[in-house]
C-alpha positions, 0 to 999 in steps of 0.5 A: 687253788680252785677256790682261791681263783673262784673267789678272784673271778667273783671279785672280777664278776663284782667289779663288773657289775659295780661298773654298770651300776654306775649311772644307777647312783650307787656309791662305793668305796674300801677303807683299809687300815694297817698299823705302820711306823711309816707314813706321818701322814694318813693315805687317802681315797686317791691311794689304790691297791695295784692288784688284779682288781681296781676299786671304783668310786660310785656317784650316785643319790644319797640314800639313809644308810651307809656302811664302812669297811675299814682293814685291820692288820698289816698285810698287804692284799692278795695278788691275783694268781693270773699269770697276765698280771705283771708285778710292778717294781715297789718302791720304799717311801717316806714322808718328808724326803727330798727329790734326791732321795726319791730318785734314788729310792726309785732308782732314777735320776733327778730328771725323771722327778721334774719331768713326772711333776710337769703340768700339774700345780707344783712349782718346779721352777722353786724345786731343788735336789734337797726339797722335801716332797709332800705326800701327794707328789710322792705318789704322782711320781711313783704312779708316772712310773708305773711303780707301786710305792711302799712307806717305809718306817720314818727315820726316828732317832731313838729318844735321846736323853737331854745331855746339855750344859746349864746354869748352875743354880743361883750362888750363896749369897756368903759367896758373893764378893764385890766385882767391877760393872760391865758398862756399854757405851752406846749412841748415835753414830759420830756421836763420840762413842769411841772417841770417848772410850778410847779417851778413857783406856788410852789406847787408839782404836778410833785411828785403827778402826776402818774409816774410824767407825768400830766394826766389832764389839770390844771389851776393855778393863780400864782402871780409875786413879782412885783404883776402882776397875770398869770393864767397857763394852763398846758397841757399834753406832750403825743401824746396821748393827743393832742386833749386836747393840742388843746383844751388847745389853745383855751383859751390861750393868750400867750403859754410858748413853752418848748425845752430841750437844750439837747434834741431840736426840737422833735415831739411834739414840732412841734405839739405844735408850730402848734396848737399856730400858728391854733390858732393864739397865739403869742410864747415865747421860754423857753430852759430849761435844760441849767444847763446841760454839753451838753445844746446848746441853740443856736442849738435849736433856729437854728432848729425852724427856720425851723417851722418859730419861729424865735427869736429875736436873728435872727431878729424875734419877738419871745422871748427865755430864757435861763432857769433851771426848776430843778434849777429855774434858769432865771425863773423870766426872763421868767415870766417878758417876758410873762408880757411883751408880755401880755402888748403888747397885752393889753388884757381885759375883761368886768367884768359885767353881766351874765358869759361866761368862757371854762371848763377846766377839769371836775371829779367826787369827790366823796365827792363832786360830779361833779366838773370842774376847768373852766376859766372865760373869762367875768363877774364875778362868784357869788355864787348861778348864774346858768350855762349851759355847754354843755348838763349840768347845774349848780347852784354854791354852792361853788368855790374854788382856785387851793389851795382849798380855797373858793372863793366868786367871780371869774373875767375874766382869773382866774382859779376857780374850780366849785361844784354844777353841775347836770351832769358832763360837758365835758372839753372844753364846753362852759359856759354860765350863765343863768336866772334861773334854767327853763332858763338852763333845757330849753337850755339843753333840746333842746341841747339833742333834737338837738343831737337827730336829728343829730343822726337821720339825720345820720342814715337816710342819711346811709339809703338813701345810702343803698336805692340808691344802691339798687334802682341802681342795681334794674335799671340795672337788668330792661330791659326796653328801649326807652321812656319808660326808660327815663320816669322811669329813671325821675321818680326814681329820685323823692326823696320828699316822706316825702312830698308827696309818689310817688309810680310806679306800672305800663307803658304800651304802645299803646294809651290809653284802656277803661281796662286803665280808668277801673283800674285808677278808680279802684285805684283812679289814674291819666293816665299819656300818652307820644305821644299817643292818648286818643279816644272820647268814652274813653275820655267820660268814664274817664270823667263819672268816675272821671278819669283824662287823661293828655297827653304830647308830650314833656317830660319835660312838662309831668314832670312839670305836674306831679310836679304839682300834686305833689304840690297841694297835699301839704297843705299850707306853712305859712309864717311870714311877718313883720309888724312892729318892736318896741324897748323896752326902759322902763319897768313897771307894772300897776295894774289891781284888785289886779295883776299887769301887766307888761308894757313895753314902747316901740318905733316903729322903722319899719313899724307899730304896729297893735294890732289885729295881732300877735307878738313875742318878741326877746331877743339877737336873741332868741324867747322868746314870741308869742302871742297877746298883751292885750293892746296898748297904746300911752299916756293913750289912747288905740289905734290900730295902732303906727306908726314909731317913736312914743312911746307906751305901751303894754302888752302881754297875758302871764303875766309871761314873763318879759320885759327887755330894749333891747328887740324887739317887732315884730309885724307880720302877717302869710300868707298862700302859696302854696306849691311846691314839693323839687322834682326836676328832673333837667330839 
């Protein structure tokens, strides 16, 4: 104890004379580093240790030799044993939270967080409950208090395996069997737009609508007198809802182009005409309005040249016709030039297997619930399948047409509206059918798990802005020159603090001091030195200590030192090495007792199949399995290694997943491997 207290009075007696060497230009300061999983950012000179002693900084001349000191384990340093020294009240901390839970954190209230953040260049007037705090309001909070803070371990979601629904891929091209176009009708507002597809489905949407303009995206199926089907998509006019035009082009086969031809070339006939060409989607031209005294068809095509649609007429491959929606005249011409066009395309789809089609329009029916009007674009719709859209799923519990007739099956390019949703979808979402209803809470589980880290990682991306900003004006308020300056400029770059935390707390100069091995024993630390020399005696005693004493005369080989140590505080990455790959051709089951077991029978196609290590298996570039198997045979002997080519059996330790033919067994081994610190400096 006697030792303990002689060692603190020294420290104390050190502290002293280092203040009364002020005005002799002297500089000082500690550097410590700890490995934690707490702060994502490094804590820097302004972050003291709230001891019995206080480190100063020391301004002074710049001299030629400079020394660090920099800790190295996770242990926080001694208290002082003096009976004077209260203990103050230690609050856990982490990057990136709000004002509401550092109050909590802090047991105070939200008040309190305001009043600390008063006079200083916060704006508090744009501060709310749920804002994020960047690291240097963190700790002005915590020192107003008379706190001392702790950072905690930042709130990491264990790795998740990616559980999303894709895309099957690309079908057969024997599967394909001819479909009906999906046509979007598009144009400048009181163009006729609505007019002339409710012409063409004979129902009166244009009277229903509000003010006769359409307030939503429709999707019709209108069936032609010569038996050809067309799925229309009429598209709001409105600038206002370009957005959904866009979306509406994005499912479209062909687009209906609507020009008055007493009106011509407007504004939302050039935003119509670019999003068919962003999207790739062949024009046919309807003049509509021609039954009018001041029509000039001829004028509209002469003014679309300058937007590059150039019909046939000029020697183009764009199809115009002359129409009247208000009186229906030639619209069975422009029908016949979509079927066409269509025909040219040769457009099909694979009516088989699990659905994939784009949500229309979505509502809420009050009698019905959430309903979307949606555009199936391969497989065919049953009653009872299971869909996911979005962050939504589905079971269908009935589909109707766009006459509200109940429907029992919907094929490819049909329009289809669909009950049976949980959650309202959102219009342009992509359906997906799924296996079963686990199937589709597991995808839009991790769909929403997704969106949360997004939102996360933008919160913590402005945060890094804000600590950036600071930590720039923090350097040009310093006066520090010299080596000593490059040094810290090196070290302020460090940014991998998620992996290990880096924390500077104080330089000084001269070769290294017996005081200097006395506080790196004290705070556990690493003496770092640049072109300064350590004495034998001091090298003794740092050894007798346990204090390690690094000295570099290059710069750049005192950062890769310092790398290093970094990195061996890492724990081990693991790493996944293929063993070997198997396809599954056959699936079957075997009885045990009284279960049956799933078997699949499988052919080795790269490297090997070991028994005793791991494996997982894939189902269309998803993960759906690891384990371990529980049998592995080649004809009915149990063995422990196929090689490529040969044919096996094998069973998984979870009985209750489900082989399908396609799907690959991986065989793997995991490997750990050093880590290596992201912190690169740019050396």
């Amino acid at each position: 104890m006697n030792q303990k207290l002689l060692r603190l009075e020294n420290l104390l007696r050190c502290h002293t004379v280092c203040r009364q060497l002020h005005n002799l230009g002297q500089r000082r300061t500690l550097a410590r580093w700890r490995r934690v999983l707490s702060s994502a950012y490094p804590m820097w000179p302004a972050q003291q240790y709230t001891g019995s002693w206080q480190t100063d900084s020391l301004f002074g001349a710049a001299l030629s030799q400079y020394r660090l000191l920099v800790t190295k384990k996770e242990v926080r340093p001694r208290k002082s044993q003096l009976p004077s020294t209260k203990s103050k009240k230690e609050v856990e901390v982490w990057i990136g939270m709000t004002v509401e839970e550092l109050a909590r954190a802090m047991e105070k209230d939200i008040d309190f967080i305001y009043e600390a953040l008063l006079n200083t260049t916060m704006d508090i007037d744009s501060l709310e409950a749920d804002s994020h705090l960047d690291e240097v309001w963190i700790k002005e909070v915590i020192k107003k208090a008379g706190m001392k803070l702790k950072w905690s371990k930042l709130k990491q979601d264990k790795v998740r395996e990616n559980k999303d629904a894709v895309r099957r891929p690309q079908a057969d091209p024997a599967l394909l069997t001819p479909r009906s176009p999906v046509v979007t009708i598009m144009g400048h507002v009181d163009h006729g737009k609505t007019t002339l597809l409710d012409k063409l489905r004979k129902t009166q949407v244009a009277e229903m609508e509000a003010g006769g303009i359409t307030q939503h995206i429709g999707a019709f199926l209108v069936s032609l007198p010569s038996g050809e089907k067309i799925t229309f998509l009429d598209t709001p006019g409105h600038a206002a809802f370009s957005a959904m035009r866009a979306r509406g082009a994005q499912v479209t086969d062909i687009i209906i182009l609507v020009v008055a031809a007493d009106d011509g070339v407007m504004k939302q006939t050039v935003e119509s005409i670019q999003h068919a060409k962003d999207a790739q989607v062949p024009i046919v031209l309807a003049i509509n309005k021609c039954d009018k005294a001041e029509a000039d068809p001829e004028k509209v095509k002469k003014e679309l040249l300058a937007y590059d649609v150039v019909c046939e007429d000029f020697g183009g491959d764009v199809q115009a016709v002359h129409v009247s929606a208000l009186t229906g005249d030639n619209l069975m011409a422009l029908a016949e030039a979509t079927i066409t066009l269509a025909e040219i395309l040769e457009l099909k789809a694979d009516p088989t297997g699990p659905v994939e089609g784009t949500v229309i329009e979505s509502f809420t029916d009050k009698g019905r619930g959430p309903v979307t009007t949606a555009i199936i674009q391969r497989g065919t719709l049953r009653k009872g399948s299971i869909l996911v859209a979005g962050k939504s799923w589905a079971k269908v519990r009935l589909m109707f047409d766009e006459n509200g007739k109940t429907v029992n099956e919907a094929y490819p390019s049909m329009p289809v509206g669909i009950i049976g949703w949980r959650d309202l979808p959102s219009a342009g979402d992509e359906i997906l059918e799924v296996e079963s209803e686990a199937r589709a809470h597991e995808v839009v589980d991790w769909r929403k798990y997704e969106q949360e880290q997004e939102k996360n990682k933008e919160a913590l991306e402005t945060i890094e802005e804000k600590r950036k900003e600071h930590q720039e004006s923090h350097r040009k308020d310093r006066d520090v020159d010299g080596s000593v300056e490059t040094i810290l400029n090196i070290i302020d770059t460090y940014d991998a603090s998620h992996e290990c935390d880096l924390e500077l707390v104080h330089f000084g100069v001269g070769d290294i001091s017996e005081n200097d091995v006395n506080l790196a024993e004290a705070f556990h630390g690493v003496i770092y030195g640049f072109n300064v020399n350590a004495g034998k005696v001091i090298q003794e005693t740092a050894a007798k200590k346990g204090v390690k004493i690094k000295l570099h005369k290059i710069i750049y080989r005192l950062v890769e030192d310092l790398q290093e140590e970094l990195s061996s505080r890492l724990p081990c990455i693991v790493e996944e090495h293929t063993v070997g790959e198997a396809s599954i051709l056959a699936t079957f089951s075997i009885t045990e007792g009284k279960k049956k077991v799933p078997v699949a029978g499988c052919r080795v196609q790269k490297g090997q199949i070991e028994k005793q290590k791991k494996f997982k298996l894939i189902r269309n570039g998803g993960i759906i399995w690891k384990g371990s198997l529980t049998s592995l045979k080649h004809h009915k002997d149990d063995v422990s290694v196929i090689k490529t080519g040969m044919d096996c059996g094998l069973s998984l330790d979870e009985e209750m997943i489900e082989f399908k033919v396609g799907d690959t067994i991986v065989c793997y081994e995991e490997n750990e491997v050093p880590a290596k610190t992201s912190w690169d400096p740019g050396f």
